[in-house]
Backbone as XML, in Angstrom:
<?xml version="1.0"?>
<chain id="A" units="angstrom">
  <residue number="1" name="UNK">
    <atom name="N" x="102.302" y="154.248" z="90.168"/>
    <atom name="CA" x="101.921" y="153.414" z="91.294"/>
    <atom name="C" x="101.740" y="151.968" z="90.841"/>
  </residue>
  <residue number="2" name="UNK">
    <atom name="N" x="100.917" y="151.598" z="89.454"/>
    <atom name="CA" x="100.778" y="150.154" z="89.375"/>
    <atom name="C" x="102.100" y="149.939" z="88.806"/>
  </residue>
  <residue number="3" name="UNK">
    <atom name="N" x="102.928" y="150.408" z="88.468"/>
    <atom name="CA" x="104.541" y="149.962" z="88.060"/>
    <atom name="C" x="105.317" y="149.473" z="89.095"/>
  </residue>
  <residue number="4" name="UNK">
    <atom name="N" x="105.464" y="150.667" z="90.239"/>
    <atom name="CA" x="105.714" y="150.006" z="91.823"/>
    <atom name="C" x="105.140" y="148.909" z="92.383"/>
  </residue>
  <residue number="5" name="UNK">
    <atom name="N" x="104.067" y="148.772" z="92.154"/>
    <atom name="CA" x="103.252" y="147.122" z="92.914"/>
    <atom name="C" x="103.443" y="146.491" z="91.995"/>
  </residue>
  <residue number="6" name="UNK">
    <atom name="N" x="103.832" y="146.216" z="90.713"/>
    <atom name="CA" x="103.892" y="145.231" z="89.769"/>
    <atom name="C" x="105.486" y="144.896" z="90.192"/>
  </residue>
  <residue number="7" name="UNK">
    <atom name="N" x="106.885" y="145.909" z="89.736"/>
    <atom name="CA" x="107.871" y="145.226" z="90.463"/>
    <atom name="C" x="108.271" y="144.883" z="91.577"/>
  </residue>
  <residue number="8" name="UNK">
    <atom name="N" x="107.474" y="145.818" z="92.499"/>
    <atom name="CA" x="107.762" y="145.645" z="94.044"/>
    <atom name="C" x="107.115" y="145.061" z="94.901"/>
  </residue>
  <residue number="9" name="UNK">
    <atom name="N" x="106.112" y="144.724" z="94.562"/>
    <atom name="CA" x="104.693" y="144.221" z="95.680"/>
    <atom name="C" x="105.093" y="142.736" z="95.635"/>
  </residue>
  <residue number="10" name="UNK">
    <atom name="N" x="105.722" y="142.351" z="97.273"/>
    <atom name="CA" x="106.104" y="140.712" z="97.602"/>
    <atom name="C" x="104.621" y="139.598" z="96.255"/>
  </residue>
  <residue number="11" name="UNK">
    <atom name="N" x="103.399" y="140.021" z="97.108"/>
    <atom name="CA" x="102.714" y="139.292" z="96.655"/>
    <atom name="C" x="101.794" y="139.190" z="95.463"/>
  </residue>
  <residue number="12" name="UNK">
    <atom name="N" x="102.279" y="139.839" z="94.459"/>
    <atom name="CA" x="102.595" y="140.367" z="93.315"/>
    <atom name="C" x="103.553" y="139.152" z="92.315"/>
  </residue>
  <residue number="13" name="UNK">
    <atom name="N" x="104.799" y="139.375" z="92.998"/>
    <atom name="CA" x="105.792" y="139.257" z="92.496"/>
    <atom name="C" x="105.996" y="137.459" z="92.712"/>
  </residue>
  <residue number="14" name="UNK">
    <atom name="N" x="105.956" y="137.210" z="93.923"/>
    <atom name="CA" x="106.087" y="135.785" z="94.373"/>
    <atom name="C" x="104.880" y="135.536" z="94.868"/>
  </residue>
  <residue number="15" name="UNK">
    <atom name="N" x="103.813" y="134.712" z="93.917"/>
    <atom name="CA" x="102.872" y="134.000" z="94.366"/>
    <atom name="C" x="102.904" y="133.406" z="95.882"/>
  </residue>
  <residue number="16" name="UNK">
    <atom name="N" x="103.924" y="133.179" z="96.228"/>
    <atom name="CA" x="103.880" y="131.717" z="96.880"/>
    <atom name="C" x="104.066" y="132.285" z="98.462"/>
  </residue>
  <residue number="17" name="UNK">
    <atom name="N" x="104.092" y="133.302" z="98.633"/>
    <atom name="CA" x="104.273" y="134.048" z="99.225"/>
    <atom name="C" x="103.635" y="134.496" z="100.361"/>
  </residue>
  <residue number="18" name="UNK">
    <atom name="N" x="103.334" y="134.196" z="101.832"/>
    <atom name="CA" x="102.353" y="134.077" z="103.331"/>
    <atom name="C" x="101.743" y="135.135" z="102.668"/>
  </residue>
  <residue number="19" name="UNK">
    <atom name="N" x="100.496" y="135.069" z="102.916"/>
    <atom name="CA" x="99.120" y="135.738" z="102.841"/>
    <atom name="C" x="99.411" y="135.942" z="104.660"/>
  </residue>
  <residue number="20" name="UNK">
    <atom name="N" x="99.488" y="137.857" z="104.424"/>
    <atom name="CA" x="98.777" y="137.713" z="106.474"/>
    <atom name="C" x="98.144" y="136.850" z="107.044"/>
  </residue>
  <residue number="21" name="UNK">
    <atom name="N" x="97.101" y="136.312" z="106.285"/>
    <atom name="CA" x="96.185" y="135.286" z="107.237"/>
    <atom name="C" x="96.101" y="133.995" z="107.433"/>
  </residue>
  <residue number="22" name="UNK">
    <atom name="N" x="97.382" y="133.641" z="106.554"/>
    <atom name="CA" x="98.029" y="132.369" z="106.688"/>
    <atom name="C" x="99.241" y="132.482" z="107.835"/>
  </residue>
  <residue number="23" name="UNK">
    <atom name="N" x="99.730" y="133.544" z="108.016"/>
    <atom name="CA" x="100.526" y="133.792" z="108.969"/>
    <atom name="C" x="100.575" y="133.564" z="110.164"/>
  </residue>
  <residue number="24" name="UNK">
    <atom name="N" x="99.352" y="134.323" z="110.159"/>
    <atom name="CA" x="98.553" y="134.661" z="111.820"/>
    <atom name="C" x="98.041" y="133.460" z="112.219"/>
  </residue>
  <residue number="25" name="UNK">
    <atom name="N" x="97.426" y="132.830" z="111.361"/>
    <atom name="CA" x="97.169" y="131.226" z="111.474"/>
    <atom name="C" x="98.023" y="130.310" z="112.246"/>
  </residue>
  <residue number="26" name="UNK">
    <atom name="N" x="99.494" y="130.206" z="111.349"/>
    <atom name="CA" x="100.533" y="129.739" z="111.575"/>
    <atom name="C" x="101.124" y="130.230" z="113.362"/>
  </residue>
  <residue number="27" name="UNK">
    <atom name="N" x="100.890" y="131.575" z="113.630"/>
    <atom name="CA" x="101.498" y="131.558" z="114.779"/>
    <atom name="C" x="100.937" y="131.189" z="115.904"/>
  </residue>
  <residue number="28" name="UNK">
    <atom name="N" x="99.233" y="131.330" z="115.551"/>
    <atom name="CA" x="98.388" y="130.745" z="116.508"/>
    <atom name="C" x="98.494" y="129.135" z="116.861"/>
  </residue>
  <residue number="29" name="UNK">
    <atom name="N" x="99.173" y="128.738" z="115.639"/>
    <atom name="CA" x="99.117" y="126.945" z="115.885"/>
    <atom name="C" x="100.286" y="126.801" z="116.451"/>
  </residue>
  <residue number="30" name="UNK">
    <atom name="N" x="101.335" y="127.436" z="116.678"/>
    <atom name="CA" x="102.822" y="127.943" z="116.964"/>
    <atom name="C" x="102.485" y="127.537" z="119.121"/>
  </residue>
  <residue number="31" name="UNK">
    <atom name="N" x="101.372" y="128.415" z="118.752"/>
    <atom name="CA" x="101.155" y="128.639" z="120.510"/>
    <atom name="C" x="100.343" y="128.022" z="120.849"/>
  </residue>
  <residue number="32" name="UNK">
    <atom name="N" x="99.403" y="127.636" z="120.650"/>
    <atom name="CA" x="98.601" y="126.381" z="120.653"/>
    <atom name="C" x="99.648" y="124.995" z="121.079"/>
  </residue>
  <residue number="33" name="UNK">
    <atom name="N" x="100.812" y="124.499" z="119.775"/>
    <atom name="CA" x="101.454" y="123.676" z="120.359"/>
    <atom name="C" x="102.478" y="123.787" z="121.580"/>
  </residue>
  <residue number="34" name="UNK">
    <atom name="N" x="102.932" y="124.945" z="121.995"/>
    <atom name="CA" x="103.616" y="125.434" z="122.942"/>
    <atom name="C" x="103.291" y="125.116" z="124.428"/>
  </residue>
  <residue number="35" name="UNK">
    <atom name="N" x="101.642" y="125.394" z="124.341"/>
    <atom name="CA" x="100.657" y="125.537" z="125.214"/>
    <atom name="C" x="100.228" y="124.674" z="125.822"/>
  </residue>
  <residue number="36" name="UNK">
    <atom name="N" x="100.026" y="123.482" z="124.299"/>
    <atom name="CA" x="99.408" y="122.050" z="124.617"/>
    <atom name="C" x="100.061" y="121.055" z="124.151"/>
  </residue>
  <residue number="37" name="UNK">
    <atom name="N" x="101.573" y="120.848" z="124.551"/>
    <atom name="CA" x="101.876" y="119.832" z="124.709"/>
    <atom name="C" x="100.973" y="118.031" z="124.168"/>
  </residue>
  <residue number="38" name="UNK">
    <atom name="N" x="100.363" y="117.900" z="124.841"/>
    <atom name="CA" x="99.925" y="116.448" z="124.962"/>
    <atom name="C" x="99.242" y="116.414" z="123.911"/>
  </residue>
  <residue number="39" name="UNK">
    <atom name="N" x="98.674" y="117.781" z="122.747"/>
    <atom name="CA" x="97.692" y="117.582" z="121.682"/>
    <atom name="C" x="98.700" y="116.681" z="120.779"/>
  </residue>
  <residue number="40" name="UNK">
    <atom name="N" x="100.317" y="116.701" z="120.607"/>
    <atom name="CA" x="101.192" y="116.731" z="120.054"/>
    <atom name="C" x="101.373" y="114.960" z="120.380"/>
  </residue>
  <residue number="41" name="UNK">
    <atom name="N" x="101.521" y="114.449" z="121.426"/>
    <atom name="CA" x="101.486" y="113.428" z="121.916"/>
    <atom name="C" x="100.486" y="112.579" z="121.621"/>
  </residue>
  <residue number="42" name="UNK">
    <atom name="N" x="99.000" y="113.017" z="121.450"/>
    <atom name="CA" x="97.865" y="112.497" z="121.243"/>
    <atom name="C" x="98.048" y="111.730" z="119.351"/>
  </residue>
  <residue number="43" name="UNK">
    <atom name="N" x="98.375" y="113.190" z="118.640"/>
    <atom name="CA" x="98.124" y="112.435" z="117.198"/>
    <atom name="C" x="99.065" y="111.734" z="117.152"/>
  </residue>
  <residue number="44" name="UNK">
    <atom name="N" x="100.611" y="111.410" z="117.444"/>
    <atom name="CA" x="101.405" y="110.715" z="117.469"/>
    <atom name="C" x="100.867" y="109.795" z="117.570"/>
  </residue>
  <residue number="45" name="UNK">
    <atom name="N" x="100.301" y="109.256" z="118.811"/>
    <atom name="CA" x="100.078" y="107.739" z="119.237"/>
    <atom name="C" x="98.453" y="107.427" z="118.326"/>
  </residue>
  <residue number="46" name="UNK">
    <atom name="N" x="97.570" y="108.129" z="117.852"/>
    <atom name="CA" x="96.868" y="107.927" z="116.695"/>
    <atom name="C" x="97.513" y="107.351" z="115.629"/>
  </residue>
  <residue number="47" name="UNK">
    <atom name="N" x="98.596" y="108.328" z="115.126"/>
    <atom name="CA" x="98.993" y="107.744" z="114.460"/>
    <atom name="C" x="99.795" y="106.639" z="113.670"/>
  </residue>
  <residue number="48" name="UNK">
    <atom name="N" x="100.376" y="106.378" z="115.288"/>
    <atom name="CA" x="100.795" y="105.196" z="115.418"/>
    <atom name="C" x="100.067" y="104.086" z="115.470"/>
  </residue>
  <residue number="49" name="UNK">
    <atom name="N" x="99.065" y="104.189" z="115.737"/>
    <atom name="CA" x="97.868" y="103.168" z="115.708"/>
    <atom name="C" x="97.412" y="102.823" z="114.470"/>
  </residue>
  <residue number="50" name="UNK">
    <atom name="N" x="97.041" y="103.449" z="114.051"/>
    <atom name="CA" x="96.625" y="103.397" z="112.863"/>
    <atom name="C" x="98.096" y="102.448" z="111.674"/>
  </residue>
  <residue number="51" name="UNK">
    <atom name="N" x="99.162" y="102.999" z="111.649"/>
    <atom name="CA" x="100.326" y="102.224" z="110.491"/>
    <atom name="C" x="100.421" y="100.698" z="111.491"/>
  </residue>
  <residue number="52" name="UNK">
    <atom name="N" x="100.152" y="100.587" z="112.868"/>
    <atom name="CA" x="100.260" y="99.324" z="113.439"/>
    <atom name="C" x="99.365" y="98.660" z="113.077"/>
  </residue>
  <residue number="53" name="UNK">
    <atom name="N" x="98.032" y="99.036" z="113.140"/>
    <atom name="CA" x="96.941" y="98.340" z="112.247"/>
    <atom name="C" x="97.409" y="98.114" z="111.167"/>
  </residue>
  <residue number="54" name="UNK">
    <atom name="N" x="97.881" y="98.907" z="110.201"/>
    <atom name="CA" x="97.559" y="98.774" z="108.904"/>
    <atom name="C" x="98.944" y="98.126" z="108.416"/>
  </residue>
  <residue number="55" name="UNK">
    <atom name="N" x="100.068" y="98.029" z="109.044"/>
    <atom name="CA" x="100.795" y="97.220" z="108.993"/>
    <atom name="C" x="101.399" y="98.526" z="108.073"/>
  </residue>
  <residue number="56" name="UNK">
    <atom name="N" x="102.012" y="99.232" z="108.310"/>
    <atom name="CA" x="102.707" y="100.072" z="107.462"/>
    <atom name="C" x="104.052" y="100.985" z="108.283"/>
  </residue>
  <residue number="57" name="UNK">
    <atom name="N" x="105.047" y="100.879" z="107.240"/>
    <atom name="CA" x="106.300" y="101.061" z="108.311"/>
    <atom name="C" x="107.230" y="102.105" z="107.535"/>
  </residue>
  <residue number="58" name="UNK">
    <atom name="N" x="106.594" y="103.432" z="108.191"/>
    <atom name="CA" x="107.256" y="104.396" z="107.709"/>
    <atom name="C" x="108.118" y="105.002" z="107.982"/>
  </residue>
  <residue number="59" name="UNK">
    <atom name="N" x="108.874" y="105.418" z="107.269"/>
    <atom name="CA" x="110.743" y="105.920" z="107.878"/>
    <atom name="C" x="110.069" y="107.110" z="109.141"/>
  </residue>
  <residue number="60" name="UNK">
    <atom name="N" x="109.432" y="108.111" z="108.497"/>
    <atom name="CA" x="109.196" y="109.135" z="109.721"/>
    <atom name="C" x="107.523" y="108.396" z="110.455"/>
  </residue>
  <residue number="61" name="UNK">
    <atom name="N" x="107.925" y="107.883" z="111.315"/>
    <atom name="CA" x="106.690" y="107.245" z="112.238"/>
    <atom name="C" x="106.200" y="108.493" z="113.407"/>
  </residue>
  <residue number="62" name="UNK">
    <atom name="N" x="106.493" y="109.591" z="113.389"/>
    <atom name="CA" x="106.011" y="111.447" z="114.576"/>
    <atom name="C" x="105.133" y="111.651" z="113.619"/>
  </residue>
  <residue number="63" name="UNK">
    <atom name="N" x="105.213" y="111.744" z="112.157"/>
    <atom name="CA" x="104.176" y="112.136" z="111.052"/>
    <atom name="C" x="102.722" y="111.619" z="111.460"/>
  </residue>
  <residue number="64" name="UNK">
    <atom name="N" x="102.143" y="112.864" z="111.601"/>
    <atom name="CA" x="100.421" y="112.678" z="111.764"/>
    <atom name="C" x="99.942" y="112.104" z="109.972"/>
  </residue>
  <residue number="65" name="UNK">
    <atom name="N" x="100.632" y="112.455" z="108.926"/>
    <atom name="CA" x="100.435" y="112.309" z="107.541"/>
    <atom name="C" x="101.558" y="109.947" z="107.373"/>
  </residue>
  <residue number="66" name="UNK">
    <atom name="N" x="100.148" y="109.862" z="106.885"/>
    <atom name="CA" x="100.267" y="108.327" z="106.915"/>
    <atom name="C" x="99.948" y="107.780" z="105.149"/>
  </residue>
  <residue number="67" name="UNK">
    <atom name="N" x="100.929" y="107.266" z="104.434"/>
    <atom name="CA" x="100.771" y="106.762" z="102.865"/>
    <atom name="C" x="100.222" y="105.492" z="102.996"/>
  </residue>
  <residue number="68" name="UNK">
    <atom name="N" x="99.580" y="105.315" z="102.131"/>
    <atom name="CA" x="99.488" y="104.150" z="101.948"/>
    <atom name="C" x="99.798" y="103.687" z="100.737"/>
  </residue>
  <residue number="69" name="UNK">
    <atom name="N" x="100.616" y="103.251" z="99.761"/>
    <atom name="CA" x="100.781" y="103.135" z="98.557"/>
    <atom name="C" x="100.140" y="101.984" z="97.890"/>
  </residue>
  <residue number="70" name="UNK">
    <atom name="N" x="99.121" y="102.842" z="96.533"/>
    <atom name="CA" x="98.742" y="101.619" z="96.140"/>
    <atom name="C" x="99.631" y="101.497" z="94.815"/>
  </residue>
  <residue number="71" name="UNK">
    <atom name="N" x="100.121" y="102.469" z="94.165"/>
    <atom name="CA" x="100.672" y="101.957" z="93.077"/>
    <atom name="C" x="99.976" y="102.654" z="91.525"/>
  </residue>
  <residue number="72" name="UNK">
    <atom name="N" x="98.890" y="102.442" z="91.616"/>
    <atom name="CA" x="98.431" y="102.612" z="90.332"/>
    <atom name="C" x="97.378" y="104.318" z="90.294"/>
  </residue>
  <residue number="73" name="UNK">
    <atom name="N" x="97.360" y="105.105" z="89.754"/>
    <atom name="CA" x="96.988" y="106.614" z="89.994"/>
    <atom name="C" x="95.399" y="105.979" z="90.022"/>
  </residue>
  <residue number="74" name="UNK">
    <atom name="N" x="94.848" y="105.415" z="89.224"/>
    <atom name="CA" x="93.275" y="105.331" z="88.844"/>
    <atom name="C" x="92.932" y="104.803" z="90.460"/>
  </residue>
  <residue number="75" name="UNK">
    <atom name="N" x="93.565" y="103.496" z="90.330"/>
    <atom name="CA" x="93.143" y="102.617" z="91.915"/>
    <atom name="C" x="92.922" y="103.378" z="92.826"/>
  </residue>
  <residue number="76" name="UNK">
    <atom name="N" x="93.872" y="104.306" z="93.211"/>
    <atom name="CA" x="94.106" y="105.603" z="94.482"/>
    <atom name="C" x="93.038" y="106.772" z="94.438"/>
  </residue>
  <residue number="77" name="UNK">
    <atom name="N" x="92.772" y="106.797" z="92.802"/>
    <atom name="CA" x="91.427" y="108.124" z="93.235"/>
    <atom name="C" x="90.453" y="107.015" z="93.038"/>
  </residue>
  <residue number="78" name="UNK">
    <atom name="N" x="90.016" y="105.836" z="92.612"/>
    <atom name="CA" x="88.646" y="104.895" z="93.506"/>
    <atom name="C" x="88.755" y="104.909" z="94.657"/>
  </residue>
  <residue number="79" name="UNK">
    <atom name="N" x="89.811" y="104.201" z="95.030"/>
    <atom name="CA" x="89.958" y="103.630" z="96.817"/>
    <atom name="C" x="89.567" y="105.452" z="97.647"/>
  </residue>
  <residue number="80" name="UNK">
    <atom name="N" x="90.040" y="106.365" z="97.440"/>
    <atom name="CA" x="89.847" y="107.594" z="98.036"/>
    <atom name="C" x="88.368" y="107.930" z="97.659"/>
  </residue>
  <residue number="81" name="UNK">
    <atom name="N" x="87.815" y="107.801" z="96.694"/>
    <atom name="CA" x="85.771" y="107.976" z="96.100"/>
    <atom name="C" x="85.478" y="107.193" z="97.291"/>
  </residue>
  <residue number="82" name="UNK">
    <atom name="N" x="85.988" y="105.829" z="97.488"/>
    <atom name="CA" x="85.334" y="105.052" z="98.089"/>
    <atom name="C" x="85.140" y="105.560" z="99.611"/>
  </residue>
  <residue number="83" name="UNK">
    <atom name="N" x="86.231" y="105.494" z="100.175"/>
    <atom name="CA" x="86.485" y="106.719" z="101.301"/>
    <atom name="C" x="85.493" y="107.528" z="102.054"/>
  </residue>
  <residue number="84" name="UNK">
    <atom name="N" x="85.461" y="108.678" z="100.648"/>
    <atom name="CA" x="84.556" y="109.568" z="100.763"/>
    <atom name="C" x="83.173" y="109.569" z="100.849"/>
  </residue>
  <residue number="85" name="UNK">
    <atom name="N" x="82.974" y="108.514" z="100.129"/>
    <atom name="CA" x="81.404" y="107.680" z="100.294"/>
    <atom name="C" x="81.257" y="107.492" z="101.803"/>
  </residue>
  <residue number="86" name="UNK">
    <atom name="N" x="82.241" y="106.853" z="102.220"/>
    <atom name="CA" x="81.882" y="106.529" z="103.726"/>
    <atom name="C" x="82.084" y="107.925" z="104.614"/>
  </residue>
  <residue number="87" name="UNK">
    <atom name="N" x="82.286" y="109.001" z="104.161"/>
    <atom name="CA" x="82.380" y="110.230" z="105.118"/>
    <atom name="C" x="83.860" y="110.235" z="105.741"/>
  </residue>
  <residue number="88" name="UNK">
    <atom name="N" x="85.280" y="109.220" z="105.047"/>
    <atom name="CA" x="86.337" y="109.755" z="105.260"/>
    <atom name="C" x="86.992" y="110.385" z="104.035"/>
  </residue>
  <residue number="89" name="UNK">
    <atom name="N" x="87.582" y="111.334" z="104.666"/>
    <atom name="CA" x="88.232" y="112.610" z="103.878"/>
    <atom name="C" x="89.426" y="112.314" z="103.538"/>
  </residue>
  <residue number="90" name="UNK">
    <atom name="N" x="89.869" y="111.099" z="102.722"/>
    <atom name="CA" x="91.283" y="110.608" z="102.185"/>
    <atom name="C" x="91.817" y="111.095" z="101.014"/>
  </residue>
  <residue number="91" name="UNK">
    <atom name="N" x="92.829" y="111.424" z="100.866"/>
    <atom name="CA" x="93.065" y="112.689" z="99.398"/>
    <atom name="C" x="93.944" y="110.985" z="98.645"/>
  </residue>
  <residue number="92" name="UNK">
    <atom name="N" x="94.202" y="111.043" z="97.177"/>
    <atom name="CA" x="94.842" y="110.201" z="96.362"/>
    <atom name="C" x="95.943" y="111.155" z="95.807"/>
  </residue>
  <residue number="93" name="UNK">
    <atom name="N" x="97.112" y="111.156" z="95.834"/>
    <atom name="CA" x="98.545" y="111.350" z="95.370"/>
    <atom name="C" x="99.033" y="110.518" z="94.149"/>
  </residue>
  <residue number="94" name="UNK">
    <atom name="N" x="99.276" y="111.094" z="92.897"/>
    <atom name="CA" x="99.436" y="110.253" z="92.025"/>
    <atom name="C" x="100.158" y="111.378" z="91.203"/>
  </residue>
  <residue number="95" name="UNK">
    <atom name="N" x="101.326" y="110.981" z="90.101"/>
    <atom name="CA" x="101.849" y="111.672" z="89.490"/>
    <atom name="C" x="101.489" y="113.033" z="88.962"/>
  </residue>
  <residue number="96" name="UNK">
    <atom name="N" x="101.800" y="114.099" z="88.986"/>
    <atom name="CA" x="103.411" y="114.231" z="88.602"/>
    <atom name="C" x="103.455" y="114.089" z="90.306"/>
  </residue>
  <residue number="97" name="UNK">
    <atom name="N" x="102.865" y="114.430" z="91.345"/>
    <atom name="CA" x="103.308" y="115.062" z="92.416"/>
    <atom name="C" x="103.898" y="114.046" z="93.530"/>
  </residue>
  <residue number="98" name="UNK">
    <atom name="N" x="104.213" y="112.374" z="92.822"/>
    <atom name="CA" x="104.357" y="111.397" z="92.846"/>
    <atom name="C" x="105.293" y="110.556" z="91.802"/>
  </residue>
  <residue number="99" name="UNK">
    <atom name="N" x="106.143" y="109.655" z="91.952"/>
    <atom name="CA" x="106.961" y="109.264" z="90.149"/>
    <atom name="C" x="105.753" y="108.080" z="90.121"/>
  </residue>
  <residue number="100" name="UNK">
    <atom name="N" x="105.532" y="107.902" z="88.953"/>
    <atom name="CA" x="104.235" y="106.818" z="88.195"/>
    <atom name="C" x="104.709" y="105.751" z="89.271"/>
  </residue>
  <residue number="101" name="UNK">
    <atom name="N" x="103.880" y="104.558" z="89.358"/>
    <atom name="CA" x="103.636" y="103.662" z="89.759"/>
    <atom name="C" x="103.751" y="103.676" z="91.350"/>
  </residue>
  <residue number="102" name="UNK">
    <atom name="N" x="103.536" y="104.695" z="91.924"/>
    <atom name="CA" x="103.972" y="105.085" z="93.800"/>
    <atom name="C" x="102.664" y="105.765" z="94.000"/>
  </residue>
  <residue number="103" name="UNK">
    <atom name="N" x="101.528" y="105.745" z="93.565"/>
    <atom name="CA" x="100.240" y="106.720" z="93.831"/>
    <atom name="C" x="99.773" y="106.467" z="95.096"/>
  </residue>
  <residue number="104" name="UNK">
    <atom name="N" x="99.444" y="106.541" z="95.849"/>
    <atom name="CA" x="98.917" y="106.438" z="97.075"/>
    <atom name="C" x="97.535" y="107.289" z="97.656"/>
  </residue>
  <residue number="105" name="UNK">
    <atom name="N" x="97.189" y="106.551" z="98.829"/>
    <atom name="CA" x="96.260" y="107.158" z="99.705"/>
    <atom name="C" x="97.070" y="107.948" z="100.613"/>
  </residue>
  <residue number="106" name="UNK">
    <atom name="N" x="96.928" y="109.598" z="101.241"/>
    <atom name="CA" x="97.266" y="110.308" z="102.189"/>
    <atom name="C" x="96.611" y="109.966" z="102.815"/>
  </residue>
  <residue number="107" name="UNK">
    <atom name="N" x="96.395" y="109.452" z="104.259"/>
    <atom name="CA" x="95.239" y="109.925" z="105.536"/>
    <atom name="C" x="96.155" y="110.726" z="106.456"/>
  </residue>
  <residue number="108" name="UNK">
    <atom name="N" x="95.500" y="111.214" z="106.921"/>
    <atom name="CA" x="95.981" y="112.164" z="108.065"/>
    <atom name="C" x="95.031" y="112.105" z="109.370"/>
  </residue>
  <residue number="109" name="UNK">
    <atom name="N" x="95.905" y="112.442" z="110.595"/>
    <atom name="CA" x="94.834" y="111.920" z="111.559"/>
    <atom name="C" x="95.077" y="113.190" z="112.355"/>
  </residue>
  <residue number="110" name="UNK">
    <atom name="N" x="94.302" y="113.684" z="113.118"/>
    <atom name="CA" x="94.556" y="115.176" z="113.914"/>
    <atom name="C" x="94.051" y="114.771" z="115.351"/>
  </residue>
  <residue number="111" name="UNK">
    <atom name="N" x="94.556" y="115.769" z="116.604"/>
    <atom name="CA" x="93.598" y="115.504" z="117.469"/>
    <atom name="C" x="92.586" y="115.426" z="117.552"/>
  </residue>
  <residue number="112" name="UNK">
    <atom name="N" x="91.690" y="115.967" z="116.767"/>
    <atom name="CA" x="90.542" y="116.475" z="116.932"/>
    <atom name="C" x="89.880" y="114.687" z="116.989"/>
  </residue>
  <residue number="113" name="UNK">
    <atom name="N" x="90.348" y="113.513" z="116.068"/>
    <atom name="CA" x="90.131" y="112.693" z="115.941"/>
    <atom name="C" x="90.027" y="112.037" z="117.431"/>
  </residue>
  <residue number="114" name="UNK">
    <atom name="N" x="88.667" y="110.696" z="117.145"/>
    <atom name="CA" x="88.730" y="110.201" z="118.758"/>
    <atom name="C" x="88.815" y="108.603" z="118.228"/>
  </residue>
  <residue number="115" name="UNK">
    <atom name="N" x="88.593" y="107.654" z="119.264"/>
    <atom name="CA" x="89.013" y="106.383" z="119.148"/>
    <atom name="C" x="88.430" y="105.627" z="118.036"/>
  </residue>
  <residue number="116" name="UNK">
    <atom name="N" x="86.731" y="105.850" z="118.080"/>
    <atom name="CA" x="85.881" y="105.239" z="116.667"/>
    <atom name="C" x="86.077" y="105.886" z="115.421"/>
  </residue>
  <residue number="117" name="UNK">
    <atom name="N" x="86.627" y="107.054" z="115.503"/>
    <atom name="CA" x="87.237" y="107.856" z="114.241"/>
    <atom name="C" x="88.065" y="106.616" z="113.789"/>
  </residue>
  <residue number="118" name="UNK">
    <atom name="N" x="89.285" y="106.969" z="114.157"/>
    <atom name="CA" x="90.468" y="106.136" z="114.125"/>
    <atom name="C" x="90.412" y="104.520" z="113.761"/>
  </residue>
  <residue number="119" name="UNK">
    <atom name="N" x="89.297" y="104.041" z="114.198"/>
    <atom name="CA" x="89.020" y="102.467" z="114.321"/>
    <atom name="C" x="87.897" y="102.466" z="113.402"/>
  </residue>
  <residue number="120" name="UNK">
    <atom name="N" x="87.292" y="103.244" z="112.583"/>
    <atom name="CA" x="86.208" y="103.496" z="111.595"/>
    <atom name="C" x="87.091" y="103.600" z="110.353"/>
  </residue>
  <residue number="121" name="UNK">
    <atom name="N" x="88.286" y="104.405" z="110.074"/>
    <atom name="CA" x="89.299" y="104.441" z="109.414"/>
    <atom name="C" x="90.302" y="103.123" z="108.954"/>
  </residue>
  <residue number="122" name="UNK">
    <atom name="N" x="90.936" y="102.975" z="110.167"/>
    <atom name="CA" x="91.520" y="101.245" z="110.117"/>
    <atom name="C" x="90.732" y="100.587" z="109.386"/>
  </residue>
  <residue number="123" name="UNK">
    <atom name="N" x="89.525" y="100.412" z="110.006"/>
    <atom name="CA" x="88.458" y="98.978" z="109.253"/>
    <atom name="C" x="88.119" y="99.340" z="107.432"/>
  </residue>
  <residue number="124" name="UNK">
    <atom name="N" x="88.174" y="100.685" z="107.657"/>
    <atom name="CA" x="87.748" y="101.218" z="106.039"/>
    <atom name="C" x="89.122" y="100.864" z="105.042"/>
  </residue>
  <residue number="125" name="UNK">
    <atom name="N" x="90.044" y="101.119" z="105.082"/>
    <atom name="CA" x="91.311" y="100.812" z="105.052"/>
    <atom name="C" x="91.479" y="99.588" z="104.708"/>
  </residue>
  <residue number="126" name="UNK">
    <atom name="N" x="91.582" y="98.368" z="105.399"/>
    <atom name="CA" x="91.968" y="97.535" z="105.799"/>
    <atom name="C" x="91.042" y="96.299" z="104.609"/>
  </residue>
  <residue number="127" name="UNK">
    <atom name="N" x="89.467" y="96.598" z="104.493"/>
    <atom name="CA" x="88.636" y="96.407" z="103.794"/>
    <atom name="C" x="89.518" y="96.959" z="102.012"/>
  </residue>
  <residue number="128" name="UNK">
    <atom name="N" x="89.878" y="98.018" z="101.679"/>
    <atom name="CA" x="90.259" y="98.934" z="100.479"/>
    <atom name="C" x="91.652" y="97.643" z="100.078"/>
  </residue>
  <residue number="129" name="UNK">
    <atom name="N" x="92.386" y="97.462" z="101.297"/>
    <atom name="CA" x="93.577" y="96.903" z="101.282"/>
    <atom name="C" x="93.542" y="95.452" z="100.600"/>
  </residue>
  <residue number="130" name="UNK">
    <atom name="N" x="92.680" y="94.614" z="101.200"/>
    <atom name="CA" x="92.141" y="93.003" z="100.809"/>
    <atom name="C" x="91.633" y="93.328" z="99.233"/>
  </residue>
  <residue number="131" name="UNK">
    <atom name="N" x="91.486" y="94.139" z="98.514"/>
    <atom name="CA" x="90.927" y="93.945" z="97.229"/>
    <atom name="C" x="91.748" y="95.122" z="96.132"/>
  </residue>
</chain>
């Protein structure tokens, strides 16, 4: 039996592989967007707000996921500490998962986000950006 689940067992074999409950997840957000339309519409124009503020002009502009590149890996995990200090949740991207000198800030904006979110973000940003 552990010979069979060692060569045969999907998740065993391929790590990488949907966990049921990543699945079920996935189909619920499947129907959710099906359902609700305008949630889809909403982060768009968030997120459009936000690269218009920030003056940033990205090839895919539908992306709720917004870079900001600073360049240097160290700078990107301060500017993101700094972030977090203020209670935003900004992740730093920096090599390998990045080529050296392209490190950046991820923000991401969701519906769930509302206007002073969004405009609490910009200003935090924008402040990180000038220095």
């Amino acid at each position: 039996m552990i010979s069979a689940i060692e060569n045969f067992g999907r998740a065993f074999i391929y790590s990488t592989s949907v966990s049921p409950v990543i699945a079920r997840l996935a189909r619920q957000a499947i129907s959710i967007c099906a359902a609700e339309p305008q949630l889809q519409s909403r982060v768009r124009g968030l997120a459009g707000r936000v690269r218009d503020a920030l003056g940033i002009n990205a090839a895919e502009k539908q992306s709720p996921i917004i870079p900001i590149i600073l360049g240097d890996a160290d700078k990107s995990l301060r500017a993101a500490e700094t972030l977090r200090e203020q209670g935003l949740l900004v992740i730093a991207v920096r090599p390998p998962t990045v080529p050296p000198g392209t490190s950046r800030l991820r923000l991401t904006v969701s519906a769930a986000h509302d206007a002073a979110d969004v405009l609490r973000l910009i200003d935090a940003c924008r402040i990180l950006m000038r220095s």
